[in-house]
C-alpha positions as a LaTeX table, in Angstrom:
\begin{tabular}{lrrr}
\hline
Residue & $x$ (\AA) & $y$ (\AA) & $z$ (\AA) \\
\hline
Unk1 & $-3.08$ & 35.21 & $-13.63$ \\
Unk2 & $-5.98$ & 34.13 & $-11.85$ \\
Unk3 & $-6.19$ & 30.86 & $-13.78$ \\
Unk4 & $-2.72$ & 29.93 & $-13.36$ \\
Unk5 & $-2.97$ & 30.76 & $-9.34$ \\
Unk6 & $-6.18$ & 28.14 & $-9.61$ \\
Unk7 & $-4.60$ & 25.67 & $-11.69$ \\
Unk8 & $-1.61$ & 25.53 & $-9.22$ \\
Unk9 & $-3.99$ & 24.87 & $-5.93$ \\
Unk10 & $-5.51$ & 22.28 & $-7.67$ \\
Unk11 & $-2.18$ & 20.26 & $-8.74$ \\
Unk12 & $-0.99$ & 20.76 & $-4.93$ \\
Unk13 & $-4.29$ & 19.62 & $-3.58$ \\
Unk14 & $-4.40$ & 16.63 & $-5.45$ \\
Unk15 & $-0.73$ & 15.68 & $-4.48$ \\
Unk16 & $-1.47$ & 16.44 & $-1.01$ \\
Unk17 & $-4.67$ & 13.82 & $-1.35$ \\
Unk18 & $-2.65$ & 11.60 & $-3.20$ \\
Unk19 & $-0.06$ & 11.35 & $-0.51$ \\
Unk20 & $-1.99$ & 10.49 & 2.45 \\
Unk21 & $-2.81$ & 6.88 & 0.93 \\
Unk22 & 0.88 & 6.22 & 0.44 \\
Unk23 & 2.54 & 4.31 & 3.70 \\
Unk24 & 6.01 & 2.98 & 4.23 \\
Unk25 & 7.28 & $-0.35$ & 5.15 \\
Unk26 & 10.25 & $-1.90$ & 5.28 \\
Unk27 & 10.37 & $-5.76$ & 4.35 \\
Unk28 & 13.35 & $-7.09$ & 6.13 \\
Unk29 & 14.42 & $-9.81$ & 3.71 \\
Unk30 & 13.85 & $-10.82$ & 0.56 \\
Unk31 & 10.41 & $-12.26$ & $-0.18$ \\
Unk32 & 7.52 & $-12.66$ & $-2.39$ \\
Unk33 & 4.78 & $-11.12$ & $-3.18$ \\
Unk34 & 2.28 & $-12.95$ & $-5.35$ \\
Unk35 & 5.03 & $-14.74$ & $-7.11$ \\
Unk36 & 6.78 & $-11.70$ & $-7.68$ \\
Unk37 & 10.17 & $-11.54$ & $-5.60$ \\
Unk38 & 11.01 & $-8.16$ & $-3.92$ \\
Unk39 & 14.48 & $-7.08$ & $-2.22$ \\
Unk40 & 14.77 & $-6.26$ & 1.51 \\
Unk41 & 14.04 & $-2.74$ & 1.69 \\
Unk42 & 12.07 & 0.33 & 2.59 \\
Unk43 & 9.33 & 0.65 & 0.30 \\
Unk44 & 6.15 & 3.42 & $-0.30$ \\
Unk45 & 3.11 & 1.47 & $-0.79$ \\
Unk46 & $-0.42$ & 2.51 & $-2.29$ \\
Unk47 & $-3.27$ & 0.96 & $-3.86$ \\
Unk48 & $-4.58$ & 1.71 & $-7.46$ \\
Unk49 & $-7.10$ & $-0.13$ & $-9.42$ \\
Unk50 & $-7.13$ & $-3.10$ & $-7.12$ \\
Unk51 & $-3.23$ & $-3.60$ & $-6.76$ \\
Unk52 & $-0.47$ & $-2.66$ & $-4.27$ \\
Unk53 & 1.99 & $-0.65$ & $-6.05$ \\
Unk54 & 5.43 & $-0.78$ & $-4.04$ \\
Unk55 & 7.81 & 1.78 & $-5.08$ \\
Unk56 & 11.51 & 1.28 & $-3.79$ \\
Unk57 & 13.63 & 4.23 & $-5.36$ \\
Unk58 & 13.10 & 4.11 & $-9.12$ \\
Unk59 & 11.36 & 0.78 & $-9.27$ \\
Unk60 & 7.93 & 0.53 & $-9.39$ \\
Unk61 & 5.82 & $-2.49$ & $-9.72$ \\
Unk62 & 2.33 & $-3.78$ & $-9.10$ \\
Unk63 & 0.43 & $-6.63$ & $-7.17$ \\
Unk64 & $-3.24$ & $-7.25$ & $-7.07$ \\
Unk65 & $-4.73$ & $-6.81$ & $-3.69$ \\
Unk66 & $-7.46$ & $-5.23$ & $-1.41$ \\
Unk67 & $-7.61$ & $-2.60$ & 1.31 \\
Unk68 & $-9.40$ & $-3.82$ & 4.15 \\
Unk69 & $-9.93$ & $-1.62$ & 6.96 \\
Unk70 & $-9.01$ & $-3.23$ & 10.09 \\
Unk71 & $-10.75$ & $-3.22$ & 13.74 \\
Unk72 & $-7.97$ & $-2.22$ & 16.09 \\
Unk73 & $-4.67$ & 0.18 & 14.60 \\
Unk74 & $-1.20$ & $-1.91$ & 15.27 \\
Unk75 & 1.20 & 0.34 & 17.14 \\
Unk76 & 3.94 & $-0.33$ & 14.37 \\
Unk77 & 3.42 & $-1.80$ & 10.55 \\
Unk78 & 3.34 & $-5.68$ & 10.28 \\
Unk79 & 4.38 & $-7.90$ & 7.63 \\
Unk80 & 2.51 & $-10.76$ & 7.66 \\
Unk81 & 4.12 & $-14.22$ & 5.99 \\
Unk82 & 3.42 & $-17.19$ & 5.10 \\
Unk83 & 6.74 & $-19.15$ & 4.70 \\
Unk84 & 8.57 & $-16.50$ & 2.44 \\
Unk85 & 5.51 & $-14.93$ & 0.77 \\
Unk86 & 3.86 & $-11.94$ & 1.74 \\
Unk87 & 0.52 & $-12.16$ & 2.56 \\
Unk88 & $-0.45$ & $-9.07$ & 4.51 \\
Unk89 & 0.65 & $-5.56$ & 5.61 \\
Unk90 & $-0.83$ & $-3.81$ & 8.61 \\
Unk91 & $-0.06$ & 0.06 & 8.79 \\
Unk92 & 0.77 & 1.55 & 12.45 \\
Unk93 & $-1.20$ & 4.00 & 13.64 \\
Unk94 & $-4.09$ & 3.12 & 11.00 \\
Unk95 & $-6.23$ & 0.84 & 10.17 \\
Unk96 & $-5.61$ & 0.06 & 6.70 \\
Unk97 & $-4.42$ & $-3.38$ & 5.82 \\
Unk98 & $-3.20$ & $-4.30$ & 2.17 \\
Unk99 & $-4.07$ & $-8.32$ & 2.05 \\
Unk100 & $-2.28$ & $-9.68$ & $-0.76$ \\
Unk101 & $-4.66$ & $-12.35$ & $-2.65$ \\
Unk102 & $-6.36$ & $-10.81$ & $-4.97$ \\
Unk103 & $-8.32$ & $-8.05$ & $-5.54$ \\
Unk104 & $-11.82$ & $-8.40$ & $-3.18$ \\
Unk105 & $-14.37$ & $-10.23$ & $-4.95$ \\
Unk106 & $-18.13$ & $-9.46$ & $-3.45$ \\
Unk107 & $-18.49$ & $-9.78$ & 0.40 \\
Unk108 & $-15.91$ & $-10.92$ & 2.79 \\
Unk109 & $-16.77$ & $-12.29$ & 6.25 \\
Unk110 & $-14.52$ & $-11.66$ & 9.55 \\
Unk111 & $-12.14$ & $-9.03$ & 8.36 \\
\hline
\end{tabular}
């Protein structure tokens, strides 16, 4: 009984840590993201393995990209574009920011 008790924190503590790196946006129109076209919509948004995986409903896909952790938190969540692509998301109330070139590759200067 013990084990199963045990077992059972463990599963709830790692969905509880796996949760609080999840944030929610919602892209407005259509647009792309790394030459991958995404709907207007609310979406959940994580990183894994150096990409951004957006979840809308059922569908799932993946984007490479780095977290960089930003010097001031916005008040709301920004979509940054250029033309129609996606090239950044800024979280509100945090300071994570999901840039969308890439996965980082050694040592960035000003971000």
């Amino acid at each position: 009984m013990k084990k199963t008790m045990i077992a059972g924190f463990l599963v709830i503590g790692a969905t509880a840590f796996a949760a609080s790196n999840t944030y929610k946006v919602e892209i407005l129109k259509d647009s792309v993201i790394e030459g991958k076209t995404i709907k207007a919509g609310d979406y959940k948004v994580s990183m894994m393995n150096g990409n951004a995986v957006l979840k809308q409903g059922k569908e799932m896909f993946e984007v490479p990209a780095h977290e960089v952790n930003a010097t001031e938190k916005p008040a709301s969540t920004e979509v940054t574009y250029d033309q129609n692509n996606i090239k950044e998301i800024s979280f509100g109330g945090s300071h994570t920011k999901i840039v969308f070139d890439g996965p980082a590759t050694g040592t960035q200067s000003g971000m």
